[in-house]
C-alpha positions in Angstrom: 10.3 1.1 22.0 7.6 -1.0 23.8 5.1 -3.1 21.6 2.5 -2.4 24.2 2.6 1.4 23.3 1.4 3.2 20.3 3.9 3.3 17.0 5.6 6.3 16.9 8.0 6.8 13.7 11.4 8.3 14.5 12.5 11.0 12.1 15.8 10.4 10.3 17.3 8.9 7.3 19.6 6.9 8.2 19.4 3.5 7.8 19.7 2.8 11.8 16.5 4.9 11.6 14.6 2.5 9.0 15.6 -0.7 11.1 14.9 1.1 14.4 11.0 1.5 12.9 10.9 -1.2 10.5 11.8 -3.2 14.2 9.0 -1.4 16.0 6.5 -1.8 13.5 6.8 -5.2 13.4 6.9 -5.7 16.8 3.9 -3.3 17.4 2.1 -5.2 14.8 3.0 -9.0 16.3 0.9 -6.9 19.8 -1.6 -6.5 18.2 -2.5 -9.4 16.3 -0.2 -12.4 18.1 1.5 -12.8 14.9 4.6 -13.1 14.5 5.6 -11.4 10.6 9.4 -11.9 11.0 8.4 -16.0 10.9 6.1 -15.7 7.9 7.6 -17.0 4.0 8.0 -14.4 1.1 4.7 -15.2 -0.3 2.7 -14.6 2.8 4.8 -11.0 3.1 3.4 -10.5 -0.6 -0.1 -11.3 0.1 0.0 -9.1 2.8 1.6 -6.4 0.8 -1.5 -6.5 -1.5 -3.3 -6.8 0.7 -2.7 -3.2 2.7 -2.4 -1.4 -0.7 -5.9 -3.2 -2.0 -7.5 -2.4 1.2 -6.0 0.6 2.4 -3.6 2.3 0.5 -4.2 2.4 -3.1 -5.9 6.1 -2.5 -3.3 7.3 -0.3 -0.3 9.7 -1.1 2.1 7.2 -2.4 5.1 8.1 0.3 2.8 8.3 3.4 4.1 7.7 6.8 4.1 4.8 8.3 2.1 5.4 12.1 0.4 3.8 14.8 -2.8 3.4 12.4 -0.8 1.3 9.6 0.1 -0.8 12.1 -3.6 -1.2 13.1 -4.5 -1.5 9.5 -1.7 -4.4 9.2 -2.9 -6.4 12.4 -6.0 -6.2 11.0 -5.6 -7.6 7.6 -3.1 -9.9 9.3 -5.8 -11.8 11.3 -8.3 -11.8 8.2 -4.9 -13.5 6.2 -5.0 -15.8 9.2 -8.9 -16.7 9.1 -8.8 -17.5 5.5 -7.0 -18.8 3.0 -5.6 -15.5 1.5 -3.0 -16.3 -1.5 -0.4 -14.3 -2.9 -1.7 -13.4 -6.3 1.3 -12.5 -8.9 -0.4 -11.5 -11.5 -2.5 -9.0 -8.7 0.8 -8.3 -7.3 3.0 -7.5 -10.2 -0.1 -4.8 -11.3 0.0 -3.1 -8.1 3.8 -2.7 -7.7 3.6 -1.7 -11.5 0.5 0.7 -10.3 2.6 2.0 -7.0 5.6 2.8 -9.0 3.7 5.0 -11.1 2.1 6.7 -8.0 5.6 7.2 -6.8 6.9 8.6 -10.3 3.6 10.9 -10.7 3.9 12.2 -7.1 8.1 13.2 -7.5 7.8 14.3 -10.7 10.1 13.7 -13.0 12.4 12.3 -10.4 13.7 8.8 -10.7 12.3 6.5 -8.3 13.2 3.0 -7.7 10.4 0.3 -5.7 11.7 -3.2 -5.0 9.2 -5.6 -5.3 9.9 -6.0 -1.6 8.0 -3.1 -0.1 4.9 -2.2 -2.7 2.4 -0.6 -0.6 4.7 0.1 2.4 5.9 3.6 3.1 9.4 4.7 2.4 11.0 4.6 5.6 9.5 1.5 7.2 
């Protein structure tokens, strides 16, 4: 795992497999933009939540990977957070976990599936 390399998600489902890329991710991303997420508050890690699913991945499959383009994607909006005064919104963000949650439900099926308001936007196994 190097920052200076391209993401590349390791397989698994473990939960030593969703640290391992949630790690590299962030890393990768802190590479590309000089930002450091794991230092950010709550409410900038919900703006940038909505963000990436405003932006980017409102029209994607709801459960899509996480890859070296995300992380693009997320330095991108990362330094346009930085260059401007970007707020979290929780009225905007409450309506696109709601909206994301029923992505998730319409894509399973009828299976049960459970979002924290944590990761709306992100893929399952960041």
């Amino acid at each position: 795992m190097s920052a200076d390399l391209p993401f590349v998600l390791k397989g698994g489902n473990d939960e030593q497999t969703a640290l391992h890329n949630r790690i590299a991710a962030i890393e990768r991303i802190n590479f590309l933009s000089g930002i450091d997420m794991r230092k950010k508050s709550a409410a900038y890690l919900k703006a940038f939540d909505l963000e990436m699913w405003v932006r980017w991945y409102k029209n994607e499959p709801a459960d899509k990977k996480i890859d070296e383009e995300w992380c693009q994607r997320a330095a991108e909006v990362i330094k346009a957070m930085e260059e401007s005064s970007i707020k979290p919104s929780t009225k905007g963000y409450t309506a696109a976990l709601k909206e994301h949650q029923e992505k998730l439900e319409n894509d399973h099926g009828s299976q049960h599936v459970e979002v924290s308001a944590g990761n709306v936007g992100e893929a399952k196994q960041v």
